[in-house]
C-alpha positions as CSV (number, residue, x, y, z in Angstrom):
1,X,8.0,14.7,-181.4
2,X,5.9,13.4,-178.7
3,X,5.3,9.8,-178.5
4,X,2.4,8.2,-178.2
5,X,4.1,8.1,-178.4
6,X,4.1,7.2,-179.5
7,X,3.2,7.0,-179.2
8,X,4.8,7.6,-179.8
9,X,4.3,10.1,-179.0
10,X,3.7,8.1,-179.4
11,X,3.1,8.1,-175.5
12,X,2.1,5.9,-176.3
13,X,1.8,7.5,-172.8
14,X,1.7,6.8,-173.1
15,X,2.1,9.3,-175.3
16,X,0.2,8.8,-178.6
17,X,1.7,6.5,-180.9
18,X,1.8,5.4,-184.5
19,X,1.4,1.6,-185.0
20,X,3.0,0.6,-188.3
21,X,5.6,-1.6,-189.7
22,X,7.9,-3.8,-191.8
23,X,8.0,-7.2,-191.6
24,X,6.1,-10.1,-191.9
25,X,2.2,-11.3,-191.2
26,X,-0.1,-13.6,-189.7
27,X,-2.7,-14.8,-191.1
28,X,-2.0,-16.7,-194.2
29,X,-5.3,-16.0,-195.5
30,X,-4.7,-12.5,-196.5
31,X,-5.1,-11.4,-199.4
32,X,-2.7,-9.2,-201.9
33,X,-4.3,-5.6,-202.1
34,X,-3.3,-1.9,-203.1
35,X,-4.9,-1.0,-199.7
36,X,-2.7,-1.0,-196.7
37,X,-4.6,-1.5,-193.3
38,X,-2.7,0.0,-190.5
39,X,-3.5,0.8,-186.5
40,X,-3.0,3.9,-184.1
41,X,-3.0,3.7,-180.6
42,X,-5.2,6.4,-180.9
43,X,-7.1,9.6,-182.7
44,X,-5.7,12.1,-185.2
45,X,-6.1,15.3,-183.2
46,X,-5.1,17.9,-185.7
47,X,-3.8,17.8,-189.3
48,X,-2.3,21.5,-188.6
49,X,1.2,21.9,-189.7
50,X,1.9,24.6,-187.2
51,X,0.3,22.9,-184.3
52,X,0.8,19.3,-184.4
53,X,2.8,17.3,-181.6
54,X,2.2,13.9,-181.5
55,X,3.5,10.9,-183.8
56,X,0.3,10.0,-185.2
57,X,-0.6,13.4,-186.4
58,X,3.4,13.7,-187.7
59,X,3.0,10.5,-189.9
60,X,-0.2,11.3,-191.3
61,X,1.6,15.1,-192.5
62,X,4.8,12.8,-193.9
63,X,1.9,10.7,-196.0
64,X,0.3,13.7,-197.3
65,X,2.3,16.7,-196.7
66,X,5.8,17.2,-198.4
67,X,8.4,19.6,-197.2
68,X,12.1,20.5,-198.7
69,X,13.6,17.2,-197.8
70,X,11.9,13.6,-196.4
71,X,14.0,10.6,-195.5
72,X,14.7,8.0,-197.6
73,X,15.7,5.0,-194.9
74,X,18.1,6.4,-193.2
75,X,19.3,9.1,-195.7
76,X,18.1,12.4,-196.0
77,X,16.8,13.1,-199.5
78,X,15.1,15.8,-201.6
79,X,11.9,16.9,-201.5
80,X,10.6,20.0,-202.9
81,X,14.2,21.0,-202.5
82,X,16.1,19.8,-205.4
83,X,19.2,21.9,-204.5
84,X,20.7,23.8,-202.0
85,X,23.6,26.6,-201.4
86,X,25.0,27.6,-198.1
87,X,27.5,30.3,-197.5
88,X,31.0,29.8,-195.9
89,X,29.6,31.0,-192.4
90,X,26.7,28.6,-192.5
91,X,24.1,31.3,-192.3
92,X,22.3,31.5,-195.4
93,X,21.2,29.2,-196.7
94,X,19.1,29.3,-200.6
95,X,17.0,26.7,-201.4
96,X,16.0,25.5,-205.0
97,X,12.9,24.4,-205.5
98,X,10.9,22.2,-207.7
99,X,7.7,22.9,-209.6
100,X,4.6,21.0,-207.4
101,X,0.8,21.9,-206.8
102,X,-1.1,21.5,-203.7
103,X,-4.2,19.2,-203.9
104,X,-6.5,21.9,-205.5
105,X,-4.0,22.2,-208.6
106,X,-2.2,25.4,-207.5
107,X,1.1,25.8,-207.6
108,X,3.3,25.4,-204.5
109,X,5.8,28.1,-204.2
110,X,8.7,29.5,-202.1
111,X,6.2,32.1,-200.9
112,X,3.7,29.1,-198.9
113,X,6.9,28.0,-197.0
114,X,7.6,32.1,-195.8
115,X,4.1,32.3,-194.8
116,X,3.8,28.4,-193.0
117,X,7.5,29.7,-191.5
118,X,6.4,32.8,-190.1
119,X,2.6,31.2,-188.6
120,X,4.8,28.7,-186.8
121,X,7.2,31.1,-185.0
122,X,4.7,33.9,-184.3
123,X,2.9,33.5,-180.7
124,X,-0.4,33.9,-181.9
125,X,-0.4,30.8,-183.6
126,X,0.8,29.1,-180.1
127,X,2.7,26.5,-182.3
128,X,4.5,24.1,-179.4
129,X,7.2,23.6,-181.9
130,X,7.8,27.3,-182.6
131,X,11.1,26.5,-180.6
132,X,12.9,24.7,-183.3
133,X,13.3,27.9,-185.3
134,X,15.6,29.7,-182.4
135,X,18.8,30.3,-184.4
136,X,16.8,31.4,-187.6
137,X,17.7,35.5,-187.9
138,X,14.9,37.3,-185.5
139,X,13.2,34.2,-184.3
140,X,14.2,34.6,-180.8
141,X,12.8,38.0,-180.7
142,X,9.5,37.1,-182.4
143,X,8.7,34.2,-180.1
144,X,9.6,36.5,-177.1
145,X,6.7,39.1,-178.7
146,X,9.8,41.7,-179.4
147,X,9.7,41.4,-182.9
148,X,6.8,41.0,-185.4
149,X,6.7,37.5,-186.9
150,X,7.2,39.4,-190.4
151,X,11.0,39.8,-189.6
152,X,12.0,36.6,-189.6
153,X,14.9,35.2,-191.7
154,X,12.9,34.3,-195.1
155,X,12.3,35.2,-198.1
156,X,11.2,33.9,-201.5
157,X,13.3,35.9,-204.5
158,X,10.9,34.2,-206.6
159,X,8.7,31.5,-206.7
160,X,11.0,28.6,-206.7
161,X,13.7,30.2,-204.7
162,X,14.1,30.3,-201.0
163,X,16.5,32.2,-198.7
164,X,16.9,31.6,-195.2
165,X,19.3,33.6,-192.8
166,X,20.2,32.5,-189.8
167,X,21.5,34.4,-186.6
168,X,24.7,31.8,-186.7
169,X,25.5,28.1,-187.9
170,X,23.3,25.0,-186.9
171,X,25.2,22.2,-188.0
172,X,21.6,20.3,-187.8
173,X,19.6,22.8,-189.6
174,X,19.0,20.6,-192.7
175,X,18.0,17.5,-191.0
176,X,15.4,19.5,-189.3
177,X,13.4,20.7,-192.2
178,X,11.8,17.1,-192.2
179,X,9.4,18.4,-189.3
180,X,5.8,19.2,-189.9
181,X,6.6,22.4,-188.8
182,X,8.9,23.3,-191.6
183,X,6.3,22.4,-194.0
184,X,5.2,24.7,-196.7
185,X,1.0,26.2,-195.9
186,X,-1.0,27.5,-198.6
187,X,-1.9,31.2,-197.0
188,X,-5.1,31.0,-199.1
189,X,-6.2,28.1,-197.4
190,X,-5.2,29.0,-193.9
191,X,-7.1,32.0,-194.3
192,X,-10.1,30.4,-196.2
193,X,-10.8,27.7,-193.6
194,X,-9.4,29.8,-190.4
195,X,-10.3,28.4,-187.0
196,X,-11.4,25.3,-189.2
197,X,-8.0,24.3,-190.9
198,X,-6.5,21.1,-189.8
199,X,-9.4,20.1,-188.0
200,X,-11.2,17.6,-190.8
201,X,-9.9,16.0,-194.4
202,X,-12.2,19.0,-196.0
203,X,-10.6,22.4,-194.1
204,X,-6.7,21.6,-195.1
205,X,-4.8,21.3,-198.5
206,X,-1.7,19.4,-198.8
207,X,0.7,18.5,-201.3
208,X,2.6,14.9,-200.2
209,X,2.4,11.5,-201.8
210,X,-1.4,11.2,-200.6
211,X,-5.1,13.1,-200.0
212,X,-6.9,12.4,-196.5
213,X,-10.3,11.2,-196.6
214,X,-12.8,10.5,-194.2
215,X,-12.0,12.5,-191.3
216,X,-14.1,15.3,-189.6
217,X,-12.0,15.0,-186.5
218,X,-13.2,12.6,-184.0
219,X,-13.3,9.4,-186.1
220,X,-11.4,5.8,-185.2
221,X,-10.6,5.6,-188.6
222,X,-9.5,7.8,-191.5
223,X,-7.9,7.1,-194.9
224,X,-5.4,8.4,-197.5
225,X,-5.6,7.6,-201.3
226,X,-2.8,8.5,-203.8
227,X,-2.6,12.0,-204.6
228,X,-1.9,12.0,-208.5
229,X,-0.7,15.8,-208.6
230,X,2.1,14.8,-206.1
231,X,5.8,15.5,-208.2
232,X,6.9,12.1,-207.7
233,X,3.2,10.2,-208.3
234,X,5.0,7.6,-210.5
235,X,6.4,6.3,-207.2
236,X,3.7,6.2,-205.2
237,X,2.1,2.5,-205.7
238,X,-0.2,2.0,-202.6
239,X,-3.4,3.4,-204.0
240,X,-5.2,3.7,-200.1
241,X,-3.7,3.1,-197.1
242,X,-6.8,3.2,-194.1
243,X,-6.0,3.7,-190.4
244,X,-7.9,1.8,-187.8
245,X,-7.8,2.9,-183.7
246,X,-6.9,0.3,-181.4
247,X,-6.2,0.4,-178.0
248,X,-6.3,-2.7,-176.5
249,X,-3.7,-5.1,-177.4
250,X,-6.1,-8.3,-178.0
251,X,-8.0,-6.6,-180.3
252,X,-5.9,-5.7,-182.3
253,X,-4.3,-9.1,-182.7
254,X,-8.0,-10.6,-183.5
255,X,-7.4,-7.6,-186.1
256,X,-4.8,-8.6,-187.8
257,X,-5.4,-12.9,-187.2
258,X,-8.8,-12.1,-188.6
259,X,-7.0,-10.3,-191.7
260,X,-8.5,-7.0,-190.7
261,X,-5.8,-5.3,-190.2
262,X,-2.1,-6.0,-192.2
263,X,0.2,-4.1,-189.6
264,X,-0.5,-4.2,-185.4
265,X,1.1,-3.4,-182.6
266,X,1.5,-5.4,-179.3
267,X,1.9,-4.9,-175.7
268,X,1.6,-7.0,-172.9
269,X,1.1,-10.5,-172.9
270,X,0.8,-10.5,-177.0
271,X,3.8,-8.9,-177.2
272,X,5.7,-11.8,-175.4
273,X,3.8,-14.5,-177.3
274,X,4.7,-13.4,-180.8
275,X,8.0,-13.1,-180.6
276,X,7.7,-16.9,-181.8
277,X,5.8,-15.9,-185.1
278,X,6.7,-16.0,-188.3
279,X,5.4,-12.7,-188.8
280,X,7.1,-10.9,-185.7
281,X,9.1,-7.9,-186.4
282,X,10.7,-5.6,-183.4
283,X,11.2,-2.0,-184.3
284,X,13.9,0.0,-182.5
285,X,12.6,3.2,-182.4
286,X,14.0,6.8,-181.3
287,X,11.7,7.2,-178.8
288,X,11.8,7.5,-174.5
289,X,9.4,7.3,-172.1
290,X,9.4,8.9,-168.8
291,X,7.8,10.4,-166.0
292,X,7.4,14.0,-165.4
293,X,7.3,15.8,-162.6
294,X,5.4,19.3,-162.3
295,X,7.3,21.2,-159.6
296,X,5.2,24.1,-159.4
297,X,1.9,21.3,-158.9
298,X,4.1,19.7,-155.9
299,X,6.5,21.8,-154.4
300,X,8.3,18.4,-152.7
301,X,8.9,17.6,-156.6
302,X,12.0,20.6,-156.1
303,X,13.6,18.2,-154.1
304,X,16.4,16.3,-155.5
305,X,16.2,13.7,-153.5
306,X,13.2,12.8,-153.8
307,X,12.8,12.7,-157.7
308,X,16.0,10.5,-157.3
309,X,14.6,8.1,-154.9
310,X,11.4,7.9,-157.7
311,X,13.9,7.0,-160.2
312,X,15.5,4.1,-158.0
313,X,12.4,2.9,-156.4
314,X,11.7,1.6,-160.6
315,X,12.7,-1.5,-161.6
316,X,12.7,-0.8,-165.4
317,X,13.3,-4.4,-166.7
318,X,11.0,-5.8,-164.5
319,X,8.2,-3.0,-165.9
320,X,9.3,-4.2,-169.6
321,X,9.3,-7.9,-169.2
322,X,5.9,-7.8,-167.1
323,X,3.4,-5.0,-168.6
324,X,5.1,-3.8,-172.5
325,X,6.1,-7.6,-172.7
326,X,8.3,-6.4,-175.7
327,X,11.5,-5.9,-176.7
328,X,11.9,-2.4,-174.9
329,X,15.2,-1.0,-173.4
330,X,16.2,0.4,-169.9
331,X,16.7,3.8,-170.6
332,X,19.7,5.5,-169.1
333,X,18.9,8.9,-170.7
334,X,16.6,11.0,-171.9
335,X,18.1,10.7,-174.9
336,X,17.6,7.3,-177.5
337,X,20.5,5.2,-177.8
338,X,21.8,4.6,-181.6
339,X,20.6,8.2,-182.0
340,X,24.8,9.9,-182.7
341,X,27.9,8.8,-182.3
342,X,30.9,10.8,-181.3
343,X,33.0,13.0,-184.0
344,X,36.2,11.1,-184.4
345,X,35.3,7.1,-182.7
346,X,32.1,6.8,-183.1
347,X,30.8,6.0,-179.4
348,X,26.8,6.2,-179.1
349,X,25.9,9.4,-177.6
350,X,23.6,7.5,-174.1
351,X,26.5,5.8,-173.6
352,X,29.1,8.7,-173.2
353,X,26.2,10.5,-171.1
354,X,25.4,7.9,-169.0
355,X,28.9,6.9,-168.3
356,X,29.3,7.6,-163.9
357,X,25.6,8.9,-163.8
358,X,23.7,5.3,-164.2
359,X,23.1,4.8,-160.1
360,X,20.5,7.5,-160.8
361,X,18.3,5.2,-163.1
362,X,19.3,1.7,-161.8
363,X,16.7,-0.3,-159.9
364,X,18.4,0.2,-155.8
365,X,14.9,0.4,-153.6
366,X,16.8,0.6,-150.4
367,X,18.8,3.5,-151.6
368,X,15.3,4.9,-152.9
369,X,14.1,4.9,-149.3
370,X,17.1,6.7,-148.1
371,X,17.0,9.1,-150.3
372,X,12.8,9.5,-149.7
373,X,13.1,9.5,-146.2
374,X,16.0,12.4,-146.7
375,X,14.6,14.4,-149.1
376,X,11.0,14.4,-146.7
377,X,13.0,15.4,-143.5
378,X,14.6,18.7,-145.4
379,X,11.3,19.4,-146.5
380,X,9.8,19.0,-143.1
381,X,6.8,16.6,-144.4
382,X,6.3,12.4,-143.8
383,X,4.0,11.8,-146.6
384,X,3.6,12.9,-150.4
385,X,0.2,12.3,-152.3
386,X,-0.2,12.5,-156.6
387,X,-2.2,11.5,-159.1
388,X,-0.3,10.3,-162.3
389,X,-2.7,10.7,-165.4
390,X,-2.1,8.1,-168.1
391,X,-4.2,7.5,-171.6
392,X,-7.1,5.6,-171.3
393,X,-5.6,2.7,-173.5
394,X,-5.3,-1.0,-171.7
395,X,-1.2,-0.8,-171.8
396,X,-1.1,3.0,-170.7
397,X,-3.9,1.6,-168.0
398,X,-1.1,-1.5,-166.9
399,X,1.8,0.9,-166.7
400,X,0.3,3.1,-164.6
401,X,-1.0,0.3,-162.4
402,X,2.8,-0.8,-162.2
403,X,4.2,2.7,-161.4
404,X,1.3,2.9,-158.8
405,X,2.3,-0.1,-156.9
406,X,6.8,0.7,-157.3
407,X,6.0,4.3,-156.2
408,X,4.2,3.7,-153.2
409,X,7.2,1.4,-151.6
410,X,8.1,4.6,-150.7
411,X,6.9,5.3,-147.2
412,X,4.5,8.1,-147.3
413,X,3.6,8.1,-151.0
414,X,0.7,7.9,-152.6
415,X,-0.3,7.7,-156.3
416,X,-4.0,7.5,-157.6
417,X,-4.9,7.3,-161.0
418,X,-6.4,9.1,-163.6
419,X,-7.2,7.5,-167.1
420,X,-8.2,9.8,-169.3
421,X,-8.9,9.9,-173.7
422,X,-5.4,10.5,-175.1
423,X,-6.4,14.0,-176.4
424,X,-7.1,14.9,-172.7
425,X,-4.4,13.8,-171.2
426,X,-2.3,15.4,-174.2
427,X,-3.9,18.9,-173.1
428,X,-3.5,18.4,-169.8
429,X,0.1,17.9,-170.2
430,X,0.5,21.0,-172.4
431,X,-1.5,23.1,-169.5
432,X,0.6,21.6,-167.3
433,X,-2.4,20.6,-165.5
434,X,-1.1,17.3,-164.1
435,X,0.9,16.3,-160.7
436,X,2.8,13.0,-162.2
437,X,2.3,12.5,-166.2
438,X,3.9,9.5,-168.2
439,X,5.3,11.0,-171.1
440,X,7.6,10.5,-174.4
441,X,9.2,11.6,-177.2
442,X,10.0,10.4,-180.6
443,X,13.7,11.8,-182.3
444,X,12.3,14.7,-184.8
445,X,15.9,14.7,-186.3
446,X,19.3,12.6,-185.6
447,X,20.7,14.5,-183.3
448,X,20.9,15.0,-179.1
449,X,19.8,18.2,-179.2
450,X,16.0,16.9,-180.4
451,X,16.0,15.3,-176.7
452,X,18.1,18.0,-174.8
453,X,16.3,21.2,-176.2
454,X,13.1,20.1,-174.4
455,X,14.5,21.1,-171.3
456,X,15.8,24.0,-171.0
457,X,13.9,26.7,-168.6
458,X,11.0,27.9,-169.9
459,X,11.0,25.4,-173.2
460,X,7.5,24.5,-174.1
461,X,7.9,21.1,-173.7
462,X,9.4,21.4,-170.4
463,X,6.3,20.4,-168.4
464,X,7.7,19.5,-165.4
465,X,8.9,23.0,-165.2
466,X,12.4,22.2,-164.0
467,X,15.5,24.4,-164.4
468,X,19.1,24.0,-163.8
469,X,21.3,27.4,-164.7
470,X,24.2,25.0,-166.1
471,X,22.0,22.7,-167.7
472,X,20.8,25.9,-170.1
473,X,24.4,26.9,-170.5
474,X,25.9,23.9,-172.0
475,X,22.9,23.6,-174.5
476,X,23.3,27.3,-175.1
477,X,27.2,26.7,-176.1
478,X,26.3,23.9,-178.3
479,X,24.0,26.0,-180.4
480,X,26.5,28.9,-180.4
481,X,30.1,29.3,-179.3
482,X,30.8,25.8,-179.9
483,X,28.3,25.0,-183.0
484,X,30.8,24.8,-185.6
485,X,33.5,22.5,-183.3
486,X,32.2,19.3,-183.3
487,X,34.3,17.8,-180.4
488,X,33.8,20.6,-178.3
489,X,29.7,20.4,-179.3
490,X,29.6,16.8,-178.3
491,X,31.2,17.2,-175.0
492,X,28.3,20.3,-174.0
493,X,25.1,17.9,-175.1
494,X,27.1,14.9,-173.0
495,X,27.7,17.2,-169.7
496,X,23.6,18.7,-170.5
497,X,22.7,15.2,-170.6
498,X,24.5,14.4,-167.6
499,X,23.1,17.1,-165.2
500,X,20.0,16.5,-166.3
501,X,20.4,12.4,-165.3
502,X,21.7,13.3,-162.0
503,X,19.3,15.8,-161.1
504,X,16.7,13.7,-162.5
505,X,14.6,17.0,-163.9
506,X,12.5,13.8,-165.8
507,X,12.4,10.0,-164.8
508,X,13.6,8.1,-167.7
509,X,12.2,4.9,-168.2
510,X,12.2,3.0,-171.8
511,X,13.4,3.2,-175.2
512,X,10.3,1.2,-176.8
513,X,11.4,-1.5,-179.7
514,X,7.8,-2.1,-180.6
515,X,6.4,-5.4,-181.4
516,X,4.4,-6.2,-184.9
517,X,3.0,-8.8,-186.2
518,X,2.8,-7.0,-190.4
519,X,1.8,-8.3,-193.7
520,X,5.0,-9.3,-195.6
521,X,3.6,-9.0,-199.1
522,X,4.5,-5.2,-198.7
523,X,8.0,-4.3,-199.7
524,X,9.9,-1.3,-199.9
525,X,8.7,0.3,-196.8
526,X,11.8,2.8,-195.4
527,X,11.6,3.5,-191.4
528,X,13.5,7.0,-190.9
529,X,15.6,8.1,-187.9
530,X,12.4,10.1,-187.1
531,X,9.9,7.4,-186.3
532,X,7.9,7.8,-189.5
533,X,7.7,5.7,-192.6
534,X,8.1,6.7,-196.2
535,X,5.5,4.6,-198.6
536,X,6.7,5.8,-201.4
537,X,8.2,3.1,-203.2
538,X,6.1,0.8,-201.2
539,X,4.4,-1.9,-202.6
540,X,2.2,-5.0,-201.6
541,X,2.8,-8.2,-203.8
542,X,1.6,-11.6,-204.1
């Protein structure tokens, strides 16, 4: 899910990002509430199942929405789903379902997750996630407009049963269905609000653990109070939980010293200087950050070289300890580190892809003017001017400024700057109107393959627009011919990874650990392998 982001997105973008947390707080004047006051780096763009891509917009579904599983920590648990069987070939799979309403009172039935199914995949609906459904029976076809969305591989027998065929196994199809996207929609509603629904807390219905309030679409703050028809309502404790807009890291520790706010985020300077407080808690998220690079904006982007010599001319750890002043990681990969481990010894998954490829993302600015210099002589030009587009938030502002002044140590490039609202730059991106775009992306499941997929030619996500033949043929094993053999599996998504290092098709750059400074009166607060956090269960205490 893109980062902001985030964040997160976030991509946070940097990508748009969710800013909350577990740990510990502050201010030792606040006080003990049922009202939980949270930061996002920036707006809620859309509260549309179908057509949500960012982490802020994917945490606010997981508060309010609930699908046929949700996390539970780090364990995958049931939702509306209270059992499920699959076949011996691992291609049908019937899901059981429990009796729940949606917000209005009405029941929730196998029949809204059919419909919310089939208005993802179709291409009228122009869902960017539409792509995770490949290996569900027809969904190929549909999405390539050769098949009518209607002929897609589900079906409700009844109201609380649902049947899903699929064209062959995905070892990773269960761990998936915590995505928005697979998220049940009430049909009445979709039609009843039309080009309205998810655009403000009155045109949507939902069915999770809370209602949103208090958002018409453009506001810096919204909020969610306990939804009481919600199947497991005895668990929810947090009565409200309000989210605040920040984007500038000194405001929002005023926020939060003030006892404003009881979870924020820091970057920058404030990020280094908390590490010594009480209240500091770094979060390891699955999330990268990178730079991509649109090919068909700048043809000298189709040069090897030269996207090589971008990678090398970044000093990554110099970025992190000077601008995110955080935690952060080098990344070696487009993929997050602690993400999967090997079948059989358990080796993380970056570090059997990086393993002979790491030159290509470690700081060597003499080799990055080699390679510059080589890659502009086969192209027959001595110079290479971009803009790189970045959110308008003060650390999106200071990492473009850094990238700005490591890029143009190459002779004969220039980068200027354009800061831009993060829902602009988030269109933009998805238009592929941009030259140079930091980007990221937040682990929708715990697997490679949430990374990998976004690459492959033609992908949605693929902004850059690159394309490498064997690149799409070792992804395309994994998903088929070599799905149900894990070894063999592992060893496509490590040589995908690989190519994809070396021929630099994105510019990797950090794994974020985020920096917060949180209230520690709330317990029970579960972080997921997805970037999102589970309230239910949470409390705050005295």
């Amino acid at each position: 899910m893109r980062a902001k982001r985030y964040g997160l997105a976030s991509l946070m973008l940097l990508v748009a990002i969710l800013l909350v947390a577990c740990g510990g707080q502050g201010s030792s004047t606040a006080q003990p509430s049922s009202t939980w006051r949270r930061m996002a780096a920036d707006v809620l763009s859309t509260m549309d199942p179908s057509l949500n891509t960012d982490t802020i917009g994917g945490q606010t579904l997981v508060d309010t929405m609930e699908g046929l599983y949700r996390y539970k920590g780090q364990r995958l648990a049931n939702g509306l789903a209270t059992s499920v069987d699959v076949n011996a070939a691992g291609t049908t799979y019937t899901f059981h379902l429990r009796k729940s309403t949606w917000s209005d009172g009405t029941a929730v039935t196998a029949s809204d997750f059919v419909f919310g199914w089939k208005r993802t995949v179709d291409p009228a609906t122009k869902s960017e996630y539409a792509y995770l459904f490949s290996g569900i029976q027809n969904a190929d076809e549909i999405m390539a407009g050769q098949a009518p969305a209607s002929s897609l591989g589900v079906s409700a027998p009844n109201a609380t049963t649902l049947t899903v065929t699929l064209a062959h196994a995905i070892p990773y199809f269960q761990k998936m269905l915590v995505n928005p996207a697979f998220f049940p929609q009430s049909e009445a509603a979709v039609k009843r609000y039309g080009k309205t629904y998810g655009t403000k807390a009155t045109a949507i219905l939902t069915n999770g653990p809370y209602t949103l309030k208090k958002w018409t679409g453009t506001e810096n703050t919204w909020t969610e109070v306990r939804n009481p028809k919600f199947w497991d309502a005895k668990n929810v404790h947090l009565q409200t939980i309000t989210t605040q807009v920040v984007k500038d890291s000194s405001t929002a520790l005023n926020l939060y010293n003030t006892s404003k706010l009881d979870d924020v985020s820091l970057t920058g300077q404030q990020a280094a200087s908390a590490k010594t407080n009480k209240d500091f808690h770094a979060q390891k998220q699955s999330s990268v950050f990178y730079l991509e690079l649109n090919q068909k904006k700048v043809a000298a982007f189709a040069n090897v070289k030269l996207r090589q010599a971008i990678s090398m001319a970044i000093d990554r750890q110099s970025f992190i300890t000077k601008v995110l002043g955080d935690s952060s990681l080098p990344a070696t990969a487009l993929t997050s580190s602690g993400l999967a481990t090997a079948p059989g010894n358990g080796n993380d998954f970056v570090q059997a892809a990086s393993a002979g490829v790491t030159q290509y993302t470690a700081f060597d600015l003499a080799r990055a003017k080699t390679l510059w210099a080589a890659g502009l002589k086969e192209l027959g030009q001595t110079s290479v001017t971009v803009e790189l587009l970045s959110d308008d938030t003060s650390a999106a502002k200071a990492t473009a400024e850094y990238l700005q002044s490591a890029l143009q140590e190459l002779p004969g490039m220039t980068v200027t700057i354009a800061s831009v609202p993060f829902k602009t730059r988030l269109a933009r991106s998805q238009a592929r109107d941009f030259e140079l775009v930091m980007g990221g992306w937040g682990a929708d499941f715990p697997d490679p393959i949430t990374f990998l997929d976004l690459y492959v030619t033609g992908q949605s996500y693929n902004n850059g627009q690159w394309s490498n033949a064997q690149y799409d043929a070792a992804i395309a094993a994994s998903k088929t011919t070599d799905a149900t053999d894990p070894a063999k599996r592992w060893a496509d998504l490590v040589a995908a990874q690989k190519i994809l290092t070396e021929q630099m098709g994105l510019v990797p750059l950090y794994q974020r650990v985020q920096a917060h400074l949180t209230n520690p009166k709330l317990k029970g607060l579960q972080y997921s392998p997805t970037g999102t956090y589970n309230y239910i269960g949470a409390t705050v205490t005295d």
